[in-house]
N, C-alpha and C positions, 0 to 999 in steps of 0.2 A: 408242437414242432416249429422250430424259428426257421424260416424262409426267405431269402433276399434274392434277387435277380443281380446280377454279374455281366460284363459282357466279356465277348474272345476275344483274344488280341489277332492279328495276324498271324502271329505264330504259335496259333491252339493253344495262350498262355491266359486264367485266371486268377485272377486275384484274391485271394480269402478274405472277406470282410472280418477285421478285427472280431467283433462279437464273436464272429464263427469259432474265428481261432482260438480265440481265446476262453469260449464254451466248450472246449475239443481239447485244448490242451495243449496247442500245435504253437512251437517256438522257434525259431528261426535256425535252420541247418536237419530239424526233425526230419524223418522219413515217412510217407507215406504210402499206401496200396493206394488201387482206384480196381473197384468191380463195378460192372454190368451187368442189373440185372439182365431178367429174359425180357421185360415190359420196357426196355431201355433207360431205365434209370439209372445213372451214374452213381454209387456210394464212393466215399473219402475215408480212409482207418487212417488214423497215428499210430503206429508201429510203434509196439512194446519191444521191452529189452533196450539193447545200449546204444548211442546215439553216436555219433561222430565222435562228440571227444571223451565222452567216457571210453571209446575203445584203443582211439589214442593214448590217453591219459594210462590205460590195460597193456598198452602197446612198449611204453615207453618205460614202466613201471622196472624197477631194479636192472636197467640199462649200464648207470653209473656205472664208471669205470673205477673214479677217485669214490673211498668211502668219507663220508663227514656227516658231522653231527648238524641237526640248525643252527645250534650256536655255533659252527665256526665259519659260516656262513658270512654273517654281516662283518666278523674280522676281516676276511680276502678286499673288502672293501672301504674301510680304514686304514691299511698298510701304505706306508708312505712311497708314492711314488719312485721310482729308478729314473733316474736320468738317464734320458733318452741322449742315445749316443748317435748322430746320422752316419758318421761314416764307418759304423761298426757293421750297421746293416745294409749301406750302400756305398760300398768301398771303393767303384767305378764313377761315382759320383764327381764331377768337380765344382763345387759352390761358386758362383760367380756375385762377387758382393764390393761394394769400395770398401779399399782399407782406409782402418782407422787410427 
């Protein structure tokens, strides 16, 4: 059984010695229980099943509004730019510039 001493922050927070975690399994955002035994020994579980962004990732899944393939994907990003028009979109606007 691997054993290391910790200390408590001021605000009942520990830190998990790498080793630990990384014997456990424990990656950063994972879930954890904490039980007490009766002899007051504190246990640590990692929580099986899905983790923050797997249920994100579950969440967000066939959301899409537009349907598209991956390839047309990296197209929308070689289309060649529109000129941007400023007074089409700020037509209250007045440019203050010297003329030339």
């Amino acid at each position: 059984m691997l054993e290391l001493r910790v200390k408590v922050t001021s605000k009942g927070q520990v830190t998990i010695p790498q080793r630990i975690g990384k014997e456990a399994g424990l990656l950063p955002g994972c879930e954890v229980d904490f039980h007490m035994a009766a002899d007051g020994r504190i246990y640590l579980q990692r929580l099986e099943g899905k983790g923050r962004g797997e249920q994100l990732v579950e969440h967000l899944r066939r959301r899409g509004s537009v349907r598209m393939r991956t390839d047309d994907i990296p197209a929308l990003t070689r289309e060649k730019p529109r000129s941007f028009r400023f007074r089409t979109y700020f037509p209250t606007v007045h440019l203050i510039c010297p003329t030339l």
